[in-house]
Kinemage of the C-alpha trace (Angstrom):
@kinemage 1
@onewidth
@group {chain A} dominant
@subgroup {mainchain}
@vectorlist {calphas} color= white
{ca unk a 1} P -1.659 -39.431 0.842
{ca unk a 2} L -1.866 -42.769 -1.271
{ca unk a 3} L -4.220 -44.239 1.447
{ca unk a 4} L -6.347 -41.100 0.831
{ca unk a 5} L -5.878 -41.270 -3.181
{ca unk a 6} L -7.174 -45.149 -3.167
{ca unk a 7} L -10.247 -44.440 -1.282
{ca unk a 8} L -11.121 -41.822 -3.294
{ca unk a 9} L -10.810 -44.318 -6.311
{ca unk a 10} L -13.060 -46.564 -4.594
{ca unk a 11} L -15.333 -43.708 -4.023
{ca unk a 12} L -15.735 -42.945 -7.689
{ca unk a 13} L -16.723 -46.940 -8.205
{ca unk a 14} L -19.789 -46.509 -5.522
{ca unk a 15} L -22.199 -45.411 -8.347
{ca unk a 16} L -25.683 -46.143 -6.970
{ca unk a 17} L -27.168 -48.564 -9.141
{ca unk a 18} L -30.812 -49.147 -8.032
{ca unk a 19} L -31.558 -45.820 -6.446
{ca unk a 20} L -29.133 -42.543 -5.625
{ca unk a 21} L -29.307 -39.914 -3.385
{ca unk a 22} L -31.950 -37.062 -3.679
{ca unk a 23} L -31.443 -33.594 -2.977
{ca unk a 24} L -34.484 -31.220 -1.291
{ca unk a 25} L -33.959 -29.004 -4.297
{ca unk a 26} L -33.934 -31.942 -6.787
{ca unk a 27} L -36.878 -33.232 -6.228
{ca unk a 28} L -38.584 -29.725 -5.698
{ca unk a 29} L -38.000 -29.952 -9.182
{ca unk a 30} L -38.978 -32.857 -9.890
{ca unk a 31} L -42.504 -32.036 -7.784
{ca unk a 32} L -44.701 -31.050 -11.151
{ca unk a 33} L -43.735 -34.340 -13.278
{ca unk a 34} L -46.632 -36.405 -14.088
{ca unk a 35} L -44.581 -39.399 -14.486
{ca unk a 36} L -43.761 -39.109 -10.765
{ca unk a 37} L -45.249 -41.342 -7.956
{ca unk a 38} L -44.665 -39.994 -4.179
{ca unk a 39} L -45.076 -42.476 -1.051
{ca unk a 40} L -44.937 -40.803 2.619
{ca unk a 41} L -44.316 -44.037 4.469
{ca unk a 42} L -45.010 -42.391 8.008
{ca unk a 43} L -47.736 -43.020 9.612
{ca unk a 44} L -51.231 -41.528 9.021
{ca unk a 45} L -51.236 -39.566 11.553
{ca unk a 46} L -47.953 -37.642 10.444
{ca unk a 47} L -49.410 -38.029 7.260
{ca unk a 48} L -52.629 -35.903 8.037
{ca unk a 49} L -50.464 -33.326 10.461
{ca unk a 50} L -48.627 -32.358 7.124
{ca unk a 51} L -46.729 -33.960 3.880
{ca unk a 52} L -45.098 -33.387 0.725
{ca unk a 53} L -47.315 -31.580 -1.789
{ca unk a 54} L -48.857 -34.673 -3.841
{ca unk a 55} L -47.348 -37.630 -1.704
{ca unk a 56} L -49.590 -40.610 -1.338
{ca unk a 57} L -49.809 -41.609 2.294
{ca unk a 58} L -48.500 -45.357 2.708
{ca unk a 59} L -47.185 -46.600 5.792
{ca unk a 60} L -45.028 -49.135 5.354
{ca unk a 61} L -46.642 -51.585 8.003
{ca unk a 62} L -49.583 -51.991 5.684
{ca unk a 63} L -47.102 -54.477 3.512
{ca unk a 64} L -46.056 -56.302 6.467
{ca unk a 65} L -47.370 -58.948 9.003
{ca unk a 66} L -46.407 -59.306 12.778
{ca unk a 67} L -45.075 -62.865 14.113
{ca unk a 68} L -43.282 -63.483 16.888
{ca unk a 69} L -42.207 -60.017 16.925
{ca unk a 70} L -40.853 -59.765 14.080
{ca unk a 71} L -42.356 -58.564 10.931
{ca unk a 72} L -42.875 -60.250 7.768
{ca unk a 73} L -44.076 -59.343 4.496
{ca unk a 74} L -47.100 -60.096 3.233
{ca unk a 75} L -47.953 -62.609 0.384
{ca unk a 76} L -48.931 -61.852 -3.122
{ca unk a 77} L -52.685 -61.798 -3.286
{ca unk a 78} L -52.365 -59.145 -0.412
{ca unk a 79} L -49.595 -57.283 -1.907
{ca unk a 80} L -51.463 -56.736 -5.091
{ca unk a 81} L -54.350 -55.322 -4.177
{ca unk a 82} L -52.320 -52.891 -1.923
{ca unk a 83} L -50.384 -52.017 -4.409
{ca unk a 84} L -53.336 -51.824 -6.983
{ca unk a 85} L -55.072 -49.558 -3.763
{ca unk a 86} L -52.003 -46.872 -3.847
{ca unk a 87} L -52.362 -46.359 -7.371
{ca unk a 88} L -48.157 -48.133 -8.689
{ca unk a 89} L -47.853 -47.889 -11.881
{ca unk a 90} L -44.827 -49.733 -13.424
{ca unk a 91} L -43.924 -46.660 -15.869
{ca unk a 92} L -43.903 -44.185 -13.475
{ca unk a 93} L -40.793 -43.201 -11.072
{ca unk a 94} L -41.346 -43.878 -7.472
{ca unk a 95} L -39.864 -41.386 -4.971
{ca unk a 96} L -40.212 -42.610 -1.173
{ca unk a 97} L -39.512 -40.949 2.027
{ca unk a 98} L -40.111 -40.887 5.896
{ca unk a 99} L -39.299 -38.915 8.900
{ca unk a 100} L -35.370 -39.198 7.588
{ca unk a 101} L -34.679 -41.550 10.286
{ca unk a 102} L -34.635 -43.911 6.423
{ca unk a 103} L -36.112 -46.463 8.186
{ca unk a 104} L -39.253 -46.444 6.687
{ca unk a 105} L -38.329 -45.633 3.954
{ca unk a 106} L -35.927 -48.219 3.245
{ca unk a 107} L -38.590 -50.511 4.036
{ca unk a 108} L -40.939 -49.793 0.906
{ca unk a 109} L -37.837 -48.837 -0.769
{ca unk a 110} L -37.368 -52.831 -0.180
{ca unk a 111} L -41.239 -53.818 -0.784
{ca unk a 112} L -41.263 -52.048 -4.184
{ca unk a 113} L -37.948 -53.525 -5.445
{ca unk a 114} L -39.274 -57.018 -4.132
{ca unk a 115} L -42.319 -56.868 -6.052
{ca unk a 116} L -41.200 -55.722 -9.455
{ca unk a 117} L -40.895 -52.444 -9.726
{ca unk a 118} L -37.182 -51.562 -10.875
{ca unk a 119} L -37.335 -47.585 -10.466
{ca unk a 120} L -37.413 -46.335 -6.757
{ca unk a 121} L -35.531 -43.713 -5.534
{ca unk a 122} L -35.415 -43.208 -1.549
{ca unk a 123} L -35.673 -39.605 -0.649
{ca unk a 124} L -32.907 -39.205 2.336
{ca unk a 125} L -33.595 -36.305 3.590
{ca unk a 126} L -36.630 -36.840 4.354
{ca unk a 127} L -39.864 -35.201 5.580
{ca unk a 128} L -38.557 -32.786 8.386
{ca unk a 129} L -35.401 -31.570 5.533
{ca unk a 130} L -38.186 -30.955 3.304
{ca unk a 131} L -40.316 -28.807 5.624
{ca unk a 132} L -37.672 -26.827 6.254
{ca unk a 133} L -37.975 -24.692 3.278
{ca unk a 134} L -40.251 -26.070 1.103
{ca unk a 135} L -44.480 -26.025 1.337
{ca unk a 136} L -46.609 -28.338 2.820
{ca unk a 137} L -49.710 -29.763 2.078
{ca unk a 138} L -52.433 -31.657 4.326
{ca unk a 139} L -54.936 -32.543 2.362
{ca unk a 140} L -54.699 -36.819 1.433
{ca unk a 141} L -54.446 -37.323 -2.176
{ca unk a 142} L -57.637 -39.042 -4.663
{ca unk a 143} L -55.798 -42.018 -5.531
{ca unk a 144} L -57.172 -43.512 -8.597
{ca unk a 145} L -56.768 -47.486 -8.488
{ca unk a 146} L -54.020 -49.394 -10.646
{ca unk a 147} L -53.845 -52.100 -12.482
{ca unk a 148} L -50.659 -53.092 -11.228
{ca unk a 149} L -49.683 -56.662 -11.360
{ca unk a 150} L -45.867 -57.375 -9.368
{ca unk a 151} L -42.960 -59.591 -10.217
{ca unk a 152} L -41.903 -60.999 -7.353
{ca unk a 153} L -38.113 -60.472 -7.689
{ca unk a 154} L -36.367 -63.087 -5.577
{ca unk a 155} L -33.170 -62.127 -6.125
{ca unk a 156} L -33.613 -59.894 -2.622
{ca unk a 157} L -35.465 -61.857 -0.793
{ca unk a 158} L -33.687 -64.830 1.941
{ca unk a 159} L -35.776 -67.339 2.795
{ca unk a 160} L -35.028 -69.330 5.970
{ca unk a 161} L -34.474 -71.712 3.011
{ca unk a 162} L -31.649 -69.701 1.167
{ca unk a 163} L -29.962 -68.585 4.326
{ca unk a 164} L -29.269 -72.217 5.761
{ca unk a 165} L -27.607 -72.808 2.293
{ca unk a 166} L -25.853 -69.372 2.558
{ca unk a 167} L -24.013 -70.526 5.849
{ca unk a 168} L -22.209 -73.572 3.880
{ca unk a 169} L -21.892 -71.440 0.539
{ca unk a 170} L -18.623 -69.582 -0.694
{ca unk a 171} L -20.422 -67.437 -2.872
{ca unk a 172} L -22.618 -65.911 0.141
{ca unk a 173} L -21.500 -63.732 2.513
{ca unk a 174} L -23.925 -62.973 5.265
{ca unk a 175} L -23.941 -59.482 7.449
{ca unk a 176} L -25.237 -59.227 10.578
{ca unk a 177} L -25.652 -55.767 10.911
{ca unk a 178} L -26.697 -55.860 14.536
{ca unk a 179} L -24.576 -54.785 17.654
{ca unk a 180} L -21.232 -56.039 18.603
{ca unk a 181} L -22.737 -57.685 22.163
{ca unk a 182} L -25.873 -59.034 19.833
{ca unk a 183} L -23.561 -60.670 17.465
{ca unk a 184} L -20.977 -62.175 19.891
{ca unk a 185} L -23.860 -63.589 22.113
{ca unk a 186} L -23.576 -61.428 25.214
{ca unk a 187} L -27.018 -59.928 23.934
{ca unk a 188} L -30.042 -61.122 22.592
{ca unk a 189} L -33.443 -59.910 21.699
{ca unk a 190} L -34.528 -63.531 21.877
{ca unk a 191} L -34.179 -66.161 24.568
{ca unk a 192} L -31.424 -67.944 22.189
{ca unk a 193} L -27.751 -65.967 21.928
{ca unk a 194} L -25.447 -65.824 19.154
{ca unk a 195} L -25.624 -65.383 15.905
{ca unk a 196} L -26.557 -67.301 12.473
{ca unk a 197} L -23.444 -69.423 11.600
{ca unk a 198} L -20.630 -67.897 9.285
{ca unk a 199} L -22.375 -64.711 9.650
{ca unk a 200} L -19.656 -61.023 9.590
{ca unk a 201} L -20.122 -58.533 11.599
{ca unk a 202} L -21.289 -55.521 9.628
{ca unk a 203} L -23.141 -53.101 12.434
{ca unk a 204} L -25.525 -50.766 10.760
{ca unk a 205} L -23.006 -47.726 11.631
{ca unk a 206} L -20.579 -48.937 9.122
{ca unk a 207} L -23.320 -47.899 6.348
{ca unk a 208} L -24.841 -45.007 8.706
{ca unk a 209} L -24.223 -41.721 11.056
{ca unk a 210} L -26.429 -39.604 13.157
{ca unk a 211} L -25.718 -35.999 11.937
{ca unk a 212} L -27.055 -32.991 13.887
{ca unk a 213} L -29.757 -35.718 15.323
{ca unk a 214} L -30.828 -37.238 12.181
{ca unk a 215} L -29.912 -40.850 10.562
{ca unk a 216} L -28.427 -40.176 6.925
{ca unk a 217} L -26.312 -42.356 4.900
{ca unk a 218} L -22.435 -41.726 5.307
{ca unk a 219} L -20.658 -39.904 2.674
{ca unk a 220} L -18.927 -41.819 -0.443
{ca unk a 221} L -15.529 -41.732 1.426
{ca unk a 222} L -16.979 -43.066 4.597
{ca unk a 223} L -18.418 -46.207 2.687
{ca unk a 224} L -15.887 -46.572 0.691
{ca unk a 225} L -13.687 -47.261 3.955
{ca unk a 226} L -16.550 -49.348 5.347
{ca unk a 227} L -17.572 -51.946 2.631
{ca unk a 228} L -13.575 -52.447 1.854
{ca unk a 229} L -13.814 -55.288 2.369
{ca unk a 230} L -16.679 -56.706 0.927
{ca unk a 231} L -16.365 -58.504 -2.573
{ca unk a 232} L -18.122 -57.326 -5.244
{ca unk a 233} L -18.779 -60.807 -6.723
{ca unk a 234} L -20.679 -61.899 -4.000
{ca unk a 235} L -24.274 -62.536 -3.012
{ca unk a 236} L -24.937 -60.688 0.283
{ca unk a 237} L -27.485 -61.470 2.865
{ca unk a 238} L -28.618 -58.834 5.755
{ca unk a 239} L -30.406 -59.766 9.147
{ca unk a 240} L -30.589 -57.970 12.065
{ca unk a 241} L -33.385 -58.878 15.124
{ca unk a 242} L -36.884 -58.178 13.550
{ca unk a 243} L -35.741 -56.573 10.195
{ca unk a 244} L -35.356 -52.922 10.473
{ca unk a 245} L -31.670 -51.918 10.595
{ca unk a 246} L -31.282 -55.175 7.939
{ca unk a 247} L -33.786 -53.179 5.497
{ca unk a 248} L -31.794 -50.499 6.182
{ca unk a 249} L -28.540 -52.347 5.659
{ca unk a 250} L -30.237 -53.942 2.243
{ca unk a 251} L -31.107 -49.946 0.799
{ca unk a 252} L -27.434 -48.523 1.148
{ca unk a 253} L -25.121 -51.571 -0.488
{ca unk a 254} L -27.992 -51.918 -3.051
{ca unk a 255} L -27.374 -48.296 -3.590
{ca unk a 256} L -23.846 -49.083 -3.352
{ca unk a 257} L -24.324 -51.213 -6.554
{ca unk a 258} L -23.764 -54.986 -4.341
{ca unk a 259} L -26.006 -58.064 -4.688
{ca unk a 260} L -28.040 -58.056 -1.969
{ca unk a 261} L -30.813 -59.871 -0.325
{ca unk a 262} L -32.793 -59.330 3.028
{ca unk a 263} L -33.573 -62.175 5.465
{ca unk a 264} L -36.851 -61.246 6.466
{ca unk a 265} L -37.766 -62.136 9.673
{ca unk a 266} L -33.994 -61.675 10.599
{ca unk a 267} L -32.832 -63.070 14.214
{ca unk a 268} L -36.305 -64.002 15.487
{ca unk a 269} L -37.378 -66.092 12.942
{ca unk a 270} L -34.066 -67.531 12.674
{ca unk a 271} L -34.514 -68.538 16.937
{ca unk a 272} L -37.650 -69.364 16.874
{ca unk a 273} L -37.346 -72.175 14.177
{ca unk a 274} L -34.609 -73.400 16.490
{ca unk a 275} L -32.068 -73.692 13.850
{ca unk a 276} L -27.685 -74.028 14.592
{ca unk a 277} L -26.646 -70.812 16.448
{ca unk a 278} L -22.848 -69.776 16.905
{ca unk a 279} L -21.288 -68.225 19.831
{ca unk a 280} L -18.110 -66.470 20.253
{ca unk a 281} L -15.622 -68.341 21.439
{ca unk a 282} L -13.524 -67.489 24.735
C-alpha cells in the first residue's frame, strides 16, 4: 500500500512540461483554431491516401540527411527554408502526429524544439485513432510561405563533441535506450560492439508499450516506476543505433519535465568515428 501511495506521488510530479498528451476529442476541438498549425509527418503517400482535416503534409525525412546509415539533421540554411516552405510560424501552436507508432512524430516533435519553436504538442494517438471516428480529408493544403527564422536551441542537441565530455561528467547521465544484447555487446548494428562508455541502460520499453498493436506512451504510474531512478538535476543524453527509438526516448522524459538532449547520429556515428567503446564484462 505505501509502495503504491509513493508512486502515485511521483505520478502527480510527472507534469509534462514541453508538450502533454492529446486526446482525439481534444484536438477535434481544437480543429477550427486559427492559431493552430497541423504537421502529418507520414509519408506523402499516406498523406494523399487520407489525413487530418487541415494538416500540412511534412515527412519528417525532409529535415534529415542519410550517412552511414544513420540519419542526421540537416544544417541551418536548409532548415530554414523548409521550415519557411511549411508555412511555421513562431506564434502559432504546433500539433504533430504520425501513424501512432510516435516515431515520426517524435522526430519533428524533436526538429521543431531544436530549432526554436517552444510550443509543440505531439498528438499520440495518432492518425489511425483519429480515423476511427473522426473525418478525413485528402485534399493537400495551400501553404502560404513563412517568414520563419529558427533559434537553434542547443540545449537538446549532443554533439559527438558534448557526448565524449558527457562520459567523464557527473552532471550527465547518458541512456542507451537500445536492447539489452545491443548494450552489453552481444549485438551490434555496426561492425564495433558495446556501448558508449558510462552509458545506463534505459531500453525504450521502460518509456513505451505496445497496446492492442499500437506504440503509445505508458501511463503516469508506469513511468513513474520506470524513470525512478533518474535524477531530476541532471542533464540526460539519449542514443540508440541510427536515432529513432533515442528521438523517441528524447519526446517522453522531455514530456516528463527532464533535461534532455539527443545524440544524433546515435551508435553509428559514435562507431564509425572510432571513438572508446565499453563491453560488458564476464
Amino acid at each position: 500500500m505505501r509502495i503504491t501511495f509513493i508512486l502515485l506521488f511521483v505520478a502527480l510530479l510527472l507534469v509534462p512540461s514541453t508538450a502533454s498528451a492529446l486526446s482525439v476529442q481534444q484536438l477535434a476541438n481544437q480543429l477550427e483554431s486559427t492559431g493552430l498549425i497541423i504537421y502529418d509527418g507520414r509519408s506523402k503517400k499516406e498523406y494523399d491516401t487520407g489525413h487530418i482535416p487541415g494538416a500540412i503534409s511534412f515527412p519528417f525525412g525532409q529535415a534529415y540527411f542519410n550517412k552511414d546509415r544513420a540519419l542526421y539533421v540537416k544544417g541551418r540554411t536548409q532548415i530554414t527554408s523548409l521550415l519557411r516552405e511549411k508555412g511555421l510560424k513562431r506564434e502559432k501552436q504546433v500539433i504533430v502526429y504520425d501513424n501512432g507508432d510516435l516515431v515520426s512524430a517524435a522526430r519533428l516533435f524533436w526538429i521543431l524544439t531544436l530549432y526554436g519553436h517552444d510550443n509543440v504538442t505531439v498528438f499520440e494517438p495518432g492518425y489511425s485513432a483519429w480515423s476511427q471516428s473522426q473525418p478525413i480529408e485528402r485534399q493537400a493544403q495551400n501553404i502560404k510561405r513563412s517568414k520563419f527564422t529558427p533559434n537553434f536551441d542547443a540545449s537538446v542537441y549532443a554533439s559527438t563533441t558534448v557526448v565524449k565530455l558527457a562520459t567523464y561528467s557527473k552532471n550527465y547521465t547518458i541512456l542507451d535506450v537500445r536492447t539489452l544484447d545491443e548494450y552489453q555487446g552481444r549485438k551490434s548494428m555496426s561492425s564495433t560492439y558495446g556501448r558508449i562508455p558510462s552509458a545506463l541502460h534505459f531500453p525504450i520499453s521502460s518509456l513505451v508499450k505496445d497496446e492492442a498493436g499500437q506504440q503509445v506512451v505508458k501511463s503516469n504510474i508506469e513511468l513513474a516506476s520506470s524513470i525512478s531512478h533518474l535524477e531530476r538535476d541532471k542533464k540526460y543524453i539519449t542514443y540508440c543505433n541510427l536515432g529513432r527509438n533515442s528521438t523517441l526516448g528524447f519526446y517522453v522524459l522531455k514530456r516528463a519535465g527532464f533535461d534532455v538532449a539527443l545524440y544524433d547520429g546515435s551508435w553509428i556515428d559514435w562507431t564509425t568515428r572510432q571513438l572508446p567503446v565499453e563491453l560488458e564484462r564476464e
